[in-house]
N, C-alpha and C positions, 0 to 999 in steps of 0.2 A: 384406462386413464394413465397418463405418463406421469411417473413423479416429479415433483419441482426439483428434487437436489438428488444426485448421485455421488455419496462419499466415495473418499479414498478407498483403497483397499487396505484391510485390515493390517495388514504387515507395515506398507505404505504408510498408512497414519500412524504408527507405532512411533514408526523410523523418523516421521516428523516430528514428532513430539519429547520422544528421546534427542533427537536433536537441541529445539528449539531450549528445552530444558538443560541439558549443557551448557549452550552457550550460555545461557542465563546466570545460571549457578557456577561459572568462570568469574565472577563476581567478588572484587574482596568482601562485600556482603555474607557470602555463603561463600564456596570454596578456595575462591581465590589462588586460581589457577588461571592466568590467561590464554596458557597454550590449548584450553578447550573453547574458549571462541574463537581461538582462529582458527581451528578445526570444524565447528560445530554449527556458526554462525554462516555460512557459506553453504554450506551443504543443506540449513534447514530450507532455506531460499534454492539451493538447485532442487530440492525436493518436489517445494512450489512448480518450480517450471516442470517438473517431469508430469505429476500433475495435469499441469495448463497444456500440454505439446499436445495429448492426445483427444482435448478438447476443440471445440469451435472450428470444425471442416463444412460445415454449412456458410460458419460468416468466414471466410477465409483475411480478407480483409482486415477483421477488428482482431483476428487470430494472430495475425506475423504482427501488429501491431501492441498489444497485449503480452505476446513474447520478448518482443522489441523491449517493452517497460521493463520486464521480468528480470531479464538479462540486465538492463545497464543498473534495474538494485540489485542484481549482483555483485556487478562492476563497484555500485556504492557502499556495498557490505566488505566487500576487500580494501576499499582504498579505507574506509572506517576502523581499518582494525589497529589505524594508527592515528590517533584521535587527532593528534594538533600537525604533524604534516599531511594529513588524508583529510584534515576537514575539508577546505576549499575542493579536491579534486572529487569527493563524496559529495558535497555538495549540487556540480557541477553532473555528474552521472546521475542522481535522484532527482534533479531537474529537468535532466533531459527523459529521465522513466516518466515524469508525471505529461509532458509533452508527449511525449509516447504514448500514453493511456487517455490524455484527451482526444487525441485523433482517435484512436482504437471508438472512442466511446459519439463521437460523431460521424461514425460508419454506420453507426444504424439510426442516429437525432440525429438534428441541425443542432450547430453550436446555439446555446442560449435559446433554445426552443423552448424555453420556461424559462420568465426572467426573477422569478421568487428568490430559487434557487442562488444564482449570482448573484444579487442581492444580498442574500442571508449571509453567506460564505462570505462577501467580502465583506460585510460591518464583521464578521466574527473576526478574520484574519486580520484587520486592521485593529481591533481591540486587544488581540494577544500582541500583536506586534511593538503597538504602543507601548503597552507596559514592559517587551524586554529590549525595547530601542537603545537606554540609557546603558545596558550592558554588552553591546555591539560595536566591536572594534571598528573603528572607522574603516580600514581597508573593508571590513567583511560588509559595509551598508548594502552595497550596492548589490553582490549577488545576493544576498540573504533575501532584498526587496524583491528580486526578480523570481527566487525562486518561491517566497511564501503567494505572488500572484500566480505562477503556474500550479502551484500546492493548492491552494482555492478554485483557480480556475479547473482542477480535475474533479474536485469533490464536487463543485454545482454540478459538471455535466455528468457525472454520475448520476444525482440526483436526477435531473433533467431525464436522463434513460428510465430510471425509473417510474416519476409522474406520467411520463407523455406515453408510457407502454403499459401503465397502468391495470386498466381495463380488459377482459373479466378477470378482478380480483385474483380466484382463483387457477388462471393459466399459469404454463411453467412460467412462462418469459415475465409473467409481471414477480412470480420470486425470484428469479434471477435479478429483478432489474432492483428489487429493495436487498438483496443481498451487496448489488452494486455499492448500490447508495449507502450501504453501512459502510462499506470497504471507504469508500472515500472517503464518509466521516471517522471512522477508525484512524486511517493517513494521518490526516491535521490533528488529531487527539495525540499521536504518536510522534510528529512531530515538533508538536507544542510542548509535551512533556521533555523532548529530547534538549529544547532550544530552553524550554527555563532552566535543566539543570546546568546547561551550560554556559548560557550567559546572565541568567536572577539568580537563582540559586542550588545548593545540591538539593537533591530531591530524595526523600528515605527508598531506599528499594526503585533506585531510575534503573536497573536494567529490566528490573521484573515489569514495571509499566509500559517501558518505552517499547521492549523488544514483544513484548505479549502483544499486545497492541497496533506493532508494524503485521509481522505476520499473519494474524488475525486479518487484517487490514489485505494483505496481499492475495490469502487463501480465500476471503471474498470474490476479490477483480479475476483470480482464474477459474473459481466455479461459475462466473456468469457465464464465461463459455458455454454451450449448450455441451453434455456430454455425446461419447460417440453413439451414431444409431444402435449398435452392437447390444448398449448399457443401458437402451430406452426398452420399458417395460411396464406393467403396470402391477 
């Protein structure tokens, strides 16, 4: 019997965690040091990808695409590390990761091959939205709309992988596809927190929620990958 999930290696998930932790406690919160997030917050994410790289050589396809996302939150974790000139260009790279991860994630569904899903995600996203419209610079309307539609439209089809692969319960791929479907709904939790503290209000402990929550979120969409045959065991 194959298992559903193959962790990191033990050193590996250390090194993420120590990371992830860092950047965190970078925080006036706690140590209030920022020159450990921009050390620490990059790396927790190249970690991710080193991760993902040796993942998914059966779907090659949803692989370079999955990568593809990885990389440009990379790209959005660097331009972030300068919050009011790196917004829009962070913005604009985690936009294009979530467009990256819908294709990845329609390599193996049809887009909206469950329409529940779209559904659900878009009354949620338009409820959070609403309530932080009022604190949204007018220049920021217009990306900000664009990318909580592709921020939603990744999470349903997330979902969507998972419902429609569902069946038997117990196969790897139907845990991989609810670990999916967490990752997305992780995403919008992460970015909803990130966006109230920024435009409704501070939020107590927003690096502990926000960054727990991306990562988590990310370390999901690269264990769907299927691990390497090598790793497959029972």
């Amino acid at each position: 019997m194959r298992h559903a999930l193959h962790p990191l290696h033990p050193l590996h998930a250390l090194a993420l965690l120590a990371s992830a932790a860092l950047a965190i406690a970078s925080a006036p919160w706690a140590l209030d040091r920022p020159w450990l997030n921009v050390a620490f917050k990059p790396l927790a994410t190249v970690l991710i990808i080193a991760y993902a790289w040796r993942r998914g050589r059966a779907t090659p396809a949803a692989r370079r695409w999955v990568l593809a996302g990885l990389l440009l939150s990379l790209a959005g974790d660097v331009a972030l590390l300068w919050p009011q000139r790196g917004f829009l260009p962070g913005l604009v790279s985690f936009l294009l990761a979530h467009l990256a991860y819908l294709m990845a994630f329609t390599r193996v569904q049809p887009l909206a091959a469950r329409r529940w899903p779209f559904a659900a995600y878009a009354t949620l996203a338009a409820v959070v939205l609403a309530g932080l419209w009022p604190g949204v610079p007018a220049a920021l309307r217009a990306p900000v709309l664009a990318y909580v539609a592709c921020l939603a439209a990744m999470a349903a089809q997330a979902a969507v992988v998972w419902r429609a692969g569902a069946a038997p319960a117990t196969d790897a791929a139907a845990a991989a596809g609810r670990r999916l479907a967490l990752g997305g709904a992780l995403f919008l939790l992460s970015d909803a927190l990130l966006a109230t503290n920024r435009f409704a209000a501070p939020l107590p402990l927003a690096s502990l929620w926000i960054l727990a929550s991306y990562w988590a979120a990310q370390w999901c969409i690269a264990s769907w990958l299927a691990p390497p045959a090598s790793e497959e065991g029972n």
